[in-house]
N, C-alpha and C positions, 0 to 999 in steps of 0.2 A: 543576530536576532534569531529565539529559540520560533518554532514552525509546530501546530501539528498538522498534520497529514491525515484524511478518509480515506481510504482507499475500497473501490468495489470492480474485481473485475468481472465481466460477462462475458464469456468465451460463446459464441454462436455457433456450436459445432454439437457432436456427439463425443469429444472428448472433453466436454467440459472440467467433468471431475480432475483429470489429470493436469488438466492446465492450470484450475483454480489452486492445487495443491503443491506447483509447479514453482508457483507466481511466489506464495506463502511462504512455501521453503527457502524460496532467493533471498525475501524480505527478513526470517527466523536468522539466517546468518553473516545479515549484516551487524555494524556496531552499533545500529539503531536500537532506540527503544521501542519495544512493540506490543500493541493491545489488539487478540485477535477478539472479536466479537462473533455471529453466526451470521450476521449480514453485510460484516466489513471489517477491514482491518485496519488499525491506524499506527501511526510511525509518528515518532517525536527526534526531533534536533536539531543542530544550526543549521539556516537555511542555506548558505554557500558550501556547506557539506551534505545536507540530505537530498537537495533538487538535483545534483549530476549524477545521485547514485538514482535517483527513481527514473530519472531520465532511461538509464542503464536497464535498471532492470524490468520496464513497461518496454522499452525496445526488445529486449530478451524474450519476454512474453509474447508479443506480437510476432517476433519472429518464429516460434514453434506454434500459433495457430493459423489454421487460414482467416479466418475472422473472428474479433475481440472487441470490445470495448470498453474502459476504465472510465468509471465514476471517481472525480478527485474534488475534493474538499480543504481548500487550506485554510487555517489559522495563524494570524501572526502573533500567536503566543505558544504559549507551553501549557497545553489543558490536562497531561496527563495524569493529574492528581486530583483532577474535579470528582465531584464528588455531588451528587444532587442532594438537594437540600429540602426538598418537598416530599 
């Protein structure tokens, strides 16, 4: 089953910038598909291969801030071709 994925993280520190960019870069070089927006990021793929890598890499993140938190959105399809119609 294809997944997309929201992603929004909120770093609650003074390093925000570097965490948010941190987070991006982890997600830019995995084998995902990925649409950055300016309020979130989303990731498309099979779900028994995108859930252990986000697992991975939201643990990665939280592990280099003192406080964080992730806005996550899932669909159980494949939206990355949507296209609004209005």
């Amino acid at each position: 089953m294809n997944i997309s994925v929201e992603l929004t993280l909120t770093p609650l520190n003074n390093t925000y910038k570097t965490d948010i960019i941190d987070f991006i870069s982890e997600l830019r070089n995995s084998k995902f598909k990925l649409i950055e927006t300016a309020l979130s990021t989303q990731i498309y793929g099979e779900y028994d291969e995108l859930m252990p890598y986000l697992n991975f890499a939201i643990k990665q993140s939280f592990l280099k801030s003192d406080s964080s938190m992730i806005h996550m959105k899932i669909i159980n399809s494949d939206r990355s071709n949507y296209v609004a119609d209005f």
